[in-house]
N, C-alpha and C positions, 0 to 999 in steps of 0.2 A: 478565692480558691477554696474548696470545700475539703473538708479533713477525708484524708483514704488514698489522695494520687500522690502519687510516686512521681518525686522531680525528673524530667526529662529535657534535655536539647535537644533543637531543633534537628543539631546535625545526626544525633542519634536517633530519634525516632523517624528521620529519615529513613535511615541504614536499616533501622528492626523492620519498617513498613516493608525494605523489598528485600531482605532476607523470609519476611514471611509470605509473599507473594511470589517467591521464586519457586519454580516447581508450575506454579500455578499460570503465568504468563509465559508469552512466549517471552526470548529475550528482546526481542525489538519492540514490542508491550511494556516490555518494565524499562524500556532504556526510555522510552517516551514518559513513563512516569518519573522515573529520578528525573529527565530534564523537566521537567511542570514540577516539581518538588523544590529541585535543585534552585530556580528561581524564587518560590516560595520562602524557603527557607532563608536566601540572601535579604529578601522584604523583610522577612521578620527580624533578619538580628540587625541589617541597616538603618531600616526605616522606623522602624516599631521599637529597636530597644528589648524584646525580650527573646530570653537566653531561656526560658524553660517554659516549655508546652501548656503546664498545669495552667498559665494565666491566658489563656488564649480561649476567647469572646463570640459571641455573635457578629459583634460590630468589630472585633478583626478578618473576619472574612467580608463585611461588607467593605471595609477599608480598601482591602486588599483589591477588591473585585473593581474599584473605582479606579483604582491605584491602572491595573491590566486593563480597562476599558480606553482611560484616556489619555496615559501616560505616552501610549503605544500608537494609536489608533487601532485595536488590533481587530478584526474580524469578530462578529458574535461567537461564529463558531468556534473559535478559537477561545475565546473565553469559557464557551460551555464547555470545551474540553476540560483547562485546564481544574475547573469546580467538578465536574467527573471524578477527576481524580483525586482534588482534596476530598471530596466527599466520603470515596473508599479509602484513603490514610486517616481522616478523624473516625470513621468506624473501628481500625484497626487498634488506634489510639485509645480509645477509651475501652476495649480489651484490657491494652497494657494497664490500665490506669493510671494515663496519663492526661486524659483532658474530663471537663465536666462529663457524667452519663446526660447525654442525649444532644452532647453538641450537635452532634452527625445531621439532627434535625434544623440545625440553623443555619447549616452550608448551605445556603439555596442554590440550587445549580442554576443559571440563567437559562428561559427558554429559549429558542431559537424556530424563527418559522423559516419552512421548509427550503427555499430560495437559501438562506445562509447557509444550510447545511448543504447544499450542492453543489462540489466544482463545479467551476464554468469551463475549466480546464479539461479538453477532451480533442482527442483526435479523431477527425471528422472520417467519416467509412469514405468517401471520395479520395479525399489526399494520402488515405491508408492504402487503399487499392493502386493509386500512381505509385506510392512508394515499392511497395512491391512488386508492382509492373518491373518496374525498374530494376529492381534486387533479381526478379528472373531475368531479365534481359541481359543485365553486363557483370552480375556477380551470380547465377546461377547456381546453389545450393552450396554457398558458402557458410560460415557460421553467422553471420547478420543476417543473409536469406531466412537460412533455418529459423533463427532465435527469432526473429521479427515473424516471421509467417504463424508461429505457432501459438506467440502471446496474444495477436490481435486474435487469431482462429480459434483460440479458447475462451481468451478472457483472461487469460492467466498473469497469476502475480508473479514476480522477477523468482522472488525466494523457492516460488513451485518451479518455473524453469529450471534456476541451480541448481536444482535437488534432484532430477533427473536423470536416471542413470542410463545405460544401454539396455541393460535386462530390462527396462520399465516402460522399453518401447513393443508394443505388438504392431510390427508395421506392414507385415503381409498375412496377415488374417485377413477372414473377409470383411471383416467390420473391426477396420483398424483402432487404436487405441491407445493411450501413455495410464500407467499409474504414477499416481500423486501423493507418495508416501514421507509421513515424519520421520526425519531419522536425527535428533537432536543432536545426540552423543556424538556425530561422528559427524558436525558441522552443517547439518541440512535440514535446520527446522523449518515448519511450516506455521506461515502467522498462527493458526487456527489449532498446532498443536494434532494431535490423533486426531479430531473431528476436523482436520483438512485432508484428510487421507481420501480418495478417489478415484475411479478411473475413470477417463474423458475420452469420447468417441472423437475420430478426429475424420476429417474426409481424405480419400483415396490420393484426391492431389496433395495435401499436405505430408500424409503417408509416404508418397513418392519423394519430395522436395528432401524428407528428414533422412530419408534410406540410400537418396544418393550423395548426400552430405555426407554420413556414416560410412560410404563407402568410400568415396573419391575425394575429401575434402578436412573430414574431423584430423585431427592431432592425436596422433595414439598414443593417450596417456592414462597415468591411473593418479588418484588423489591418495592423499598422505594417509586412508584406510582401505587403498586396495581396491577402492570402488573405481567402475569404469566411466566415469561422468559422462552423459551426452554432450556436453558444452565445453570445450578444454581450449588450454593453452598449453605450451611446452611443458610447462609447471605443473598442470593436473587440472582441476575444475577450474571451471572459470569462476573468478571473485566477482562480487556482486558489485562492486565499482564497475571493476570493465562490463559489467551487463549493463551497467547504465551508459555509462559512455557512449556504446553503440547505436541504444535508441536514441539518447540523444543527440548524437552526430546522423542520423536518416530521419530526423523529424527536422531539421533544420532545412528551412524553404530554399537554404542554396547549395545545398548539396544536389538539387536535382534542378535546377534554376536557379532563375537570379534574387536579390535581395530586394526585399520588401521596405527593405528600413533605409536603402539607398547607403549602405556602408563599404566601403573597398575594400574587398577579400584580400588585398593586399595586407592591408591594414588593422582589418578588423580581429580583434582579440578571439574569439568566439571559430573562425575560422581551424583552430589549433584542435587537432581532435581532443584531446580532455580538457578543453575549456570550450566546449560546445553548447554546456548548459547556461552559457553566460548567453547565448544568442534568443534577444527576444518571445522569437516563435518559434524556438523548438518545445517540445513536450518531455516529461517526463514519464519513465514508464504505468507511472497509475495513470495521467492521461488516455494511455495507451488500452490500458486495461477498459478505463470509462469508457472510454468510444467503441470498442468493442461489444460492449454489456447493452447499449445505446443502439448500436445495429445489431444483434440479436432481435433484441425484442421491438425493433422497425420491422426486423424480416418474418413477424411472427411468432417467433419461439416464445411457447408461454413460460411463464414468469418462475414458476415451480422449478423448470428445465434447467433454466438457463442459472438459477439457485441454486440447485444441486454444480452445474456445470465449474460455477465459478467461486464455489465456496463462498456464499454470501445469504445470508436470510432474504427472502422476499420484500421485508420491510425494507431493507438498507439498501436492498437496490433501488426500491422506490424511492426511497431519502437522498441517498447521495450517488447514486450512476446514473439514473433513469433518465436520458437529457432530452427524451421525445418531446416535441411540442403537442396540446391537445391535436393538434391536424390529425398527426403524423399516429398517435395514438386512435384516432378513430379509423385512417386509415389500414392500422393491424387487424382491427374489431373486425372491420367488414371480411378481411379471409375469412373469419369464422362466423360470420351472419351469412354469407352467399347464399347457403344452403334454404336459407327459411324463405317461407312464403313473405 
């Protein structure tokens, strides 16, 4: 331990790490890092024995990293995550001066080729289009209709849904539209902070599906700041539980048919609307999101577009949405080759 740091526990330089990253993540960014910390920290004072920062190595991060690969089985990706974020807390750290200056360079972050970094997790634009078939045919511009028709038709994350107010809808302009605004303080952040704020052009049928829900079908209610949420329940906005619940109660293969897994609706757990996500093949809303992002740019839409569209870099879509096969990617190309000799 070198003379100058300042004795620290783990469980504290936890706490300092995301009091001084607060402000700067969203809250569901830092709730991801205290949990990747929070296990962290249990290794070190279980497993390792030390109770203060100052003595923490190179070869404790390699420990650790052996510790997460094979204790778990756990996914690459999932370990590159969790050294992401040791990486940015021993930066912070030796700030405090709390660990050697230049640990930060011995955290090696494990790399990851491309395949690990990409769910495989996605909902296919076929079985998206049945479902919604369906949602217009026997629940017609219900709040599932709506809320399912608008995620896969954007792209959109659940958090941008529930942030959604009335005013943010333009639904009868000519070139219909939602704004996509952060509004922290009053429980509607956006993963991305200000730089997810946007407005997303939507098509005329969607316009229509959102405006007669609004009319003939939403719950007129206001949430606990007045605001008129698009998404309600009796209570006011709808909570991002029950946003989930939904998708995953209409991604489940027997709600609109039978079981694939050959299990008796009678019986089966997973049948009970909020324990829907225990069934095999349903999806979760980033599924949702992925498969969306995935037919977009099958249909076309270049990459820039659908970027801006769905609040995501270029690269990350390529990395982790982009599920085209080379086919299906040279088949895009040729829209935009037709033209040449």
């Amino acid at each position: 331990m070198s003379d100058g740091l300042e004795p620290l526990s783990p469980g504290e330089g936890v706490q300092m790490y995301l009091d001084h990253r607060r402000g700067e993540l969203s809250e569901r960014t830092l709730q991801t890092h205290y949990y990747r910390l929070k296990q962290f920290r249990e290794w070190l004072e279980q497993e390792e024995g030390i109770d203060n920062l100052n003595d923490l190595t190179g070869r404790t991060f390699h420990r650790y990293k052996v510790h997460r690969r094979d204790e778990r089985d756990l996914a690459p990706s999932t370990v590159h995550g969790d050294f992401d974020t040791l990486s940015l807390f021993v930066e912070v750290l030796e700030v405090f001066d709390a660990v050697e200056p230049g640990l930060k360079e011995k955290v090696l972050v494990p790399t990851v080729s491309k395949p690990d970094t990409i769910s495989e997790e996605e909902l296919d634009a076929d079985r998206a289009e049945t479902i919604l078939d369906y949602l217009s045919q026997f629940h017609y511009a219900s709040r599932d209709h709506a809320l399912l028709l608008l995620i896969w038709h954007v792209g959109m994350r659940t958090g941008g849904a529930r942030a959604i107010d009335l005013s943010d809808c333009h639904l009868d302009d000519d070139a219909p539209g939602i704004s996509i605004r952060h509004r922290p303080d009053q429980d509607t952040p956006l993963k991305n902070g200000e730089a997810g704020e946007r407005d997303v052009n939507i098509s005329t049928e969607v316009a229509r599906v959102l405006q007669d829900y609004i009319d003939n079908r939403r719950i007129d209610s206001t949430d606990d700041y007045g605001r008129e949420p698009l998404f309600t329940t009796q209570y006011g906005r709808l909570s991002r539980g029950a946003l989930q619940v939904s998708v995953y109660r209409w991604t489940r293969p027997c709600e609109l048919g039978g079981c694939p897994h050959d299990r008796d609706p009678e019986t089966c757990e997973a049948t009970k609307q909020k324990a829907a996500s225990q069934c095999p093949s349903t999806k979760a809303p980033h599924a949702v999101r992925t498969g969306s992002i995935t037919h977009q740019r099958n249909c076309g839409v270049p990459a820039e577009v659908v970027s801006e569209r769905v609040n995501a870099t270029e690269d990350t879509i390529e990395r982790h949405y982009d599920m085209r096969t080379h086919r299906d990617k040279m088949e895009s190309r040729r829209q935009h080759l037709e033209g040449l000799e």
